[in-house]
C-alpha positions in Angstrom: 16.1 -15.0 -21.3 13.8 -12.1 -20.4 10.9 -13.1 -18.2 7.5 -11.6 -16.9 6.7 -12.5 -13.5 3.0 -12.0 -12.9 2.3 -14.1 -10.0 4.5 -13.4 -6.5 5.1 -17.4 -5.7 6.5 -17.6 -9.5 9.1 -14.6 -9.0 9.9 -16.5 -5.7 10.4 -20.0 -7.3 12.4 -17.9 -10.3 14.7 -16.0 -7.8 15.0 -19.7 -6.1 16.5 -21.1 -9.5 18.9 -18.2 -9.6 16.8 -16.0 -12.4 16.5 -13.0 -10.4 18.4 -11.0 -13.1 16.3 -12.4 -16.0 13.6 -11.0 -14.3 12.1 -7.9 -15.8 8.6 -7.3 -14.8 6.7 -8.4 -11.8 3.0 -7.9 -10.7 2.2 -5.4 -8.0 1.8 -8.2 -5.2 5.6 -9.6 -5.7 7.6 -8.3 -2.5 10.0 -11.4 -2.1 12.5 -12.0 -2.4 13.7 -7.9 -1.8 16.6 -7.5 -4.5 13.0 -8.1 -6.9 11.0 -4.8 -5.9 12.7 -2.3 -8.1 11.4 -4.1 -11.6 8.4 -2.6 -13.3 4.9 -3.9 -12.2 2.3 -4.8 -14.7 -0.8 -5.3 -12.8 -2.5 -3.4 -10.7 -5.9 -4.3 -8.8 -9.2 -2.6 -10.3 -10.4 -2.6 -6.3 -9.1 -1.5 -3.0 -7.2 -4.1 -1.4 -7.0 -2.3 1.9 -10.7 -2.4 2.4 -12.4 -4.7 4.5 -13.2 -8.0 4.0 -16.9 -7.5 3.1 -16.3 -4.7 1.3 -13.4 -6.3 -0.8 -15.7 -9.8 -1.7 -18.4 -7.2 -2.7 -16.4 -5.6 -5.4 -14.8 -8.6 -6.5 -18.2 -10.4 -7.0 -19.4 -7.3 -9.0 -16.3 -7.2 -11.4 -16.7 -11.4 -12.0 -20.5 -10.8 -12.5 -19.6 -8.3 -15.6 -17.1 -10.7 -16.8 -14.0 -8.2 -16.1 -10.9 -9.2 -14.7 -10.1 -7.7 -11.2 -6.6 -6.7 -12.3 -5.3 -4.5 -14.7 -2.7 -5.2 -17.2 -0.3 -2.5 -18.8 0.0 -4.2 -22.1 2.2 -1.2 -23.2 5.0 -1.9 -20.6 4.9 -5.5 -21.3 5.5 -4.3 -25.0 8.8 -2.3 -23.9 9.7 -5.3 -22.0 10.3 -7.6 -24.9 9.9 -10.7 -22.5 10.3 -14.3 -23.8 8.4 -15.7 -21.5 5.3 -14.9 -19.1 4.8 -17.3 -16.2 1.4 -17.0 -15.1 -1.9 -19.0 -13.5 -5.4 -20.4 -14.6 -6.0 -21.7 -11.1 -7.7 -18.6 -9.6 -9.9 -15.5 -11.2 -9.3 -13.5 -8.7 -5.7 -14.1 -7.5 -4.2 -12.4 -10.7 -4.7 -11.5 -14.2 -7.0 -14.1 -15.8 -4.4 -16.4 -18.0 -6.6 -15.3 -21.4 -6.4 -11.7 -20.5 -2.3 -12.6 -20.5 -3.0 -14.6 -23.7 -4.7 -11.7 -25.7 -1.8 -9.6 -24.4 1.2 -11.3 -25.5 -0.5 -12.3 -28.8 -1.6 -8.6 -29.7 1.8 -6.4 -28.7 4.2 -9.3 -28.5 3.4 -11.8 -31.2 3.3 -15.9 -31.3 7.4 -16.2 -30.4 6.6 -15.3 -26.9 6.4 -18.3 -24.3 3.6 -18.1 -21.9 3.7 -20.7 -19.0 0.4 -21.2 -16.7 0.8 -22.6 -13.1 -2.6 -24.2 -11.5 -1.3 -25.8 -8.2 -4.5 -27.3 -6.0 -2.0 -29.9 -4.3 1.3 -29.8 -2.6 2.5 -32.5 -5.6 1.1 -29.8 -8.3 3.7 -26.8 -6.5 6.2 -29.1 -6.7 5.5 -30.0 -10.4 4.7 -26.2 -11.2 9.0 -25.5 -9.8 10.3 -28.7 -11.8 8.2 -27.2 -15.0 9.7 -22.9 -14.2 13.0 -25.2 -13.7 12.0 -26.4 -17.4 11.2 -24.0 -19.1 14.2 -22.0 -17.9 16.8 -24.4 -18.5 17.8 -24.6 -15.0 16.7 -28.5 -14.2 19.3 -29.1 -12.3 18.6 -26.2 -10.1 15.0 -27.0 -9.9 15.9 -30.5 -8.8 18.5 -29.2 -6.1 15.6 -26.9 -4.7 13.2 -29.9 -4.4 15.6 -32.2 -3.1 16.2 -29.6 -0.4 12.7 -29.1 0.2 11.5 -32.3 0.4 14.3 -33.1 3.7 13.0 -30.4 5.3 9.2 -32.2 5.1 10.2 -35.4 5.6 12.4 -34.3 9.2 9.1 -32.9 10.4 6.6 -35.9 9.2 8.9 -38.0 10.9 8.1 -36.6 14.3 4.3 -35.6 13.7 3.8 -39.0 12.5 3.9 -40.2 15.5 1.6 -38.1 17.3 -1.6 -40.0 18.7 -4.3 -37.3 18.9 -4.0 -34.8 16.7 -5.7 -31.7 17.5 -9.0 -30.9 15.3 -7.5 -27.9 13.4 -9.3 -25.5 11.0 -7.9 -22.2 9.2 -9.9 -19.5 7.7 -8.7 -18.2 4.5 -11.5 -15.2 4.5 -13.4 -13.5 7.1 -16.6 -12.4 5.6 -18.0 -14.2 4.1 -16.5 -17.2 6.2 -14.0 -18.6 4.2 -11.9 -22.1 4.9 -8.6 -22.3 3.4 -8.8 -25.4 0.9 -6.3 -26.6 -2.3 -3.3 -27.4 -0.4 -3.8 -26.3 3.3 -5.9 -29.9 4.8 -2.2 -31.3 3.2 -0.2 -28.9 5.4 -2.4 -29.1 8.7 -2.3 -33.0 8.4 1.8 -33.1 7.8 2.1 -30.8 10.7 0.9 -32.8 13.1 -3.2 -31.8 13.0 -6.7 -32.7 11.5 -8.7 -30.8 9.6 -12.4 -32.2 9.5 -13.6 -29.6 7.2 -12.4 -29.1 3.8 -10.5 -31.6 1.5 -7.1 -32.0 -0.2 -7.6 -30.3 -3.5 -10.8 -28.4 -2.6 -10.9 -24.9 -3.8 -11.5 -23.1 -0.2 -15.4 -23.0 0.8 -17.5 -20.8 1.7 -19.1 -22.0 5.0 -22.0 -21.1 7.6 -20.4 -20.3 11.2 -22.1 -22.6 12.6 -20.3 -25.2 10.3 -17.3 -23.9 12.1 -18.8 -23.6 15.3 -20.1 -27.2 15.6 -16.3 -28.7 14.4 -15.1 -27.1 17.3 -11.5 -26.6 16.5 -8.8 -27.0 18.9 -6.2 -24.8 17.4 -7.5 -21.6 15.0 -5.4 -19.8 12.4 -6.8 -16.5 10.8 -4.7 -16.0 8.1 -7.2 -14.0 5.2 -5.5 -14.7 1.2 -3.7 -11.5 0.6 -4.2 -9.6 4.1 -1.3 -8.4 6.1 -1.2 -9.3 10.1 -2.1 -5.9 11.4 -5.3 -6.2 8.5 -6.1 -9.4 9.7 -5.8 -8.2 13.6 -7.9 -5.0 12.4 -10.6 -7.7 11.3 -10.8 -9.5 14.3 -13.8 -7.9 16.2 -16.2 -9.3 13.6 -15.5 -13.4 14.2 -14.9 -11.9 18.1 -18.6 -11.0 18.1 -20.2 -13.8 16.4 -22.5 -15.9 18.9 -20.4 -19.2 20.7 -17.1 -17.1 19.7 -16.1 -17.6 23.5 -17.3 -21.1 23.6 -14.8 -22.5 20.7 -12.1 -24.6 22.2 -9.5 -22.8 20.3 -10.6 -20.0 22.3 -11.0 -21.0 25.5 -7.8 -22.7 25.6 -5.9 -19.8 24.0 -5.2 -21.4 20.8 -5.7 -18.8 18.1 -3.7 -17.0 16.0 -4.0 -14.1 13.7 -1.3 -14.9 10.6 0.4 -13.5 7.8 -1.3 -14.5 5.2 -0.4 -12.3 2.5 3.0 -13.9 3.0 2.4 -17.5 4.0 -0.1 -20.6 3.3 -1.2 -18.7 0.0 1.5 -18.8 -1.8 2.4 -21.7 -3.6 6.1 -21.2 -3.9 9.0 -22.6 -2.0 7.9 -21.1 0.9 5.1 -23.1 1.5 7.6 -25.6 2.8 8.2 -21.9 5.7 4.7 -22.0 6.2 4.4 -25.7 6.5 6.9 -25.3 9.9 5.5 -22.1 11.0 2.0 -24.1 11.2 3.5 -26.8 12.9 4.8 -24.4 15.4 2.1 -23.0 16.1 -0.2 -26.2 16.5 2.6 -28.0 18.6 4.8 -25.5 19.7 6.4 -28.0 22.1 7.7 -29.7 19.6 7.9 -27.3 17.1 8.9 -24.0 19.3 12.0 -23.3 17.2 10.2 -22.9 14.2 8.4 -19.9 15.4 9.7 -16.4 15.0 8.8 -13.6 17.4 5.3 -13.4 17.9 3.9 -9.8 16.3 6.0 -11.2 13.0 4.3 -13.5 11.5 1.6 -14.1 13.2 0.1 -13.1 16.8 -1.9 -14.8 19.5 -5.3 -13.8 20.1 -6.3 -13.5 23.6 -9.3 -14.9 25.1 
């Protein structure tokens, strides 16, 4: 089987399943696992994904307002690629390729033999479906159901000693700086399991776009930064612009030292089997007592921002 990647948590749950080699084509955001880098890349962003935050949400907002897709797709390589089946997503327009753009494609250079599988995970339960259904179409069932089952005891180990926490801490993660952006779908799952509350956003809520003082009244005790698709030295370049909103010093979080600039072009936003990485890395960081061992070096994957 030759298979088209176009979504980095897909080429990660492929790689997991042992498909590495049947992978042929990748999008430009896959970087994980490394042995993948060296395929071809079909997509490449229409915008400049080292600008700022502002600047970025600016020029994606114009593209959706013309009805154009954000990415670009070189339907030419996919052609010389022959693949027999493109795993892609419908859950975000802006995330990747749109999944009819990917339609059209396949349909016009690749014809009607050519599989095309859509992942739309909003819960933990849907990521977990989305690997059993790659492990499915792939014929590697078995593999998918050892990957679960080896995921799921590395939850279950951790809920068993948040669960019993008493008062756990109001927590709240922003997903985009500006504008303020809360980090929804799956992420109120993940702070709950790791041992926190978040008052703000939902379980399957697509993240919202809030006022600050929306923030600013919840009062979080712990604060991730962790923008979708930003590095940690572009989040930490970001910084100054929640540092100088009015109340900044004020925030609990703050005062008490409790907030971290993340990685989160790597973790929390991808929907993969490293969300299960992400899941202890949180808990780390919002009980590193219990949870210390989890966390790597700070200035890796994340870094404390000082009062």
């Amino acid at each position: 089987m030759r298979i088209v990647s176009l979504l980095p948590s897909s080429t990660e749950i492929l790689c997991a399943l042992g498909l590495a080699a049947q992978v042929v084509g990748i999008s430009h955001e896959c970087d994980y696992p490394p042995e993948i880098t060296d395929r071809p890349r079909l997509t490449a962003p229409k915008i400049n994904p080292h600008a700022d935050s502002r600047t970025i949400d600016r020029d994606v907002r114009a593209l959706v307002r013309e009805g154009l897709s954000v990415y670009r797709l070189d339907s030419e390589r996919l052609r010389a690629l022959q693949p027999d089946l493109i795993v892609t997503q419908d859950q975000c327009q802006v995330c990747a390729v749109t999944y009819d753009e990917v339609m059209a494609a396949a349909r016009q250079v690749l014809g009607a033999h050519v599989q095309v599988l859509s992942l739309r995970p909003v819960l933990l339960q849907d990521i977990w479906d989305d690997i059993a259904r790659v492990g499915e179409a792939t014929g590697r069932q078995r593999q998918a159901a050892a990957l679960l089952e080896g995921l799921f005891e590395r939850v279950k180990a951790l809920v068993a000693q948040t669960m019993l926490i008493r008062q756990p801490p109001r927590v709240a993660m922003i997903e985009w700086i500006e504008p303020l952006m809360l980090a929804g779908n799956w992420m109120p799952e993940l702070i709950q399991l790791a041992g926190g509350t978040d008052g703000l956003c939902r379980p399957g809520q697509h993240s919202p776009t809030v006022a600050w003082e929306t923030l600013r009244q919840y009062a979080p005790e712990v604060l991730l930064i962790a923008p979708c698709g930003y590095s940690l030295a572009q989040t930490l370049a970001e910084l100054p612009r929640l540092q100088r909103l009015p109340g900044w010093q004020a925030l609990p979080a703050v005062r008490q030292g409790r907030v971290y600039a993340v990685d989160g072009h790597t973790y929390f936003n991808r929907p993969g089997p490293r969300i299960v990485d992400s899941l202890e890395l949180l808990a780390g960081l919002v009980h590193p007592d219990l949870f210390g061992d989890f966390l790597p070096a700070a200035g890796q994957a994340y870094q404390p921002v000082p009062p």
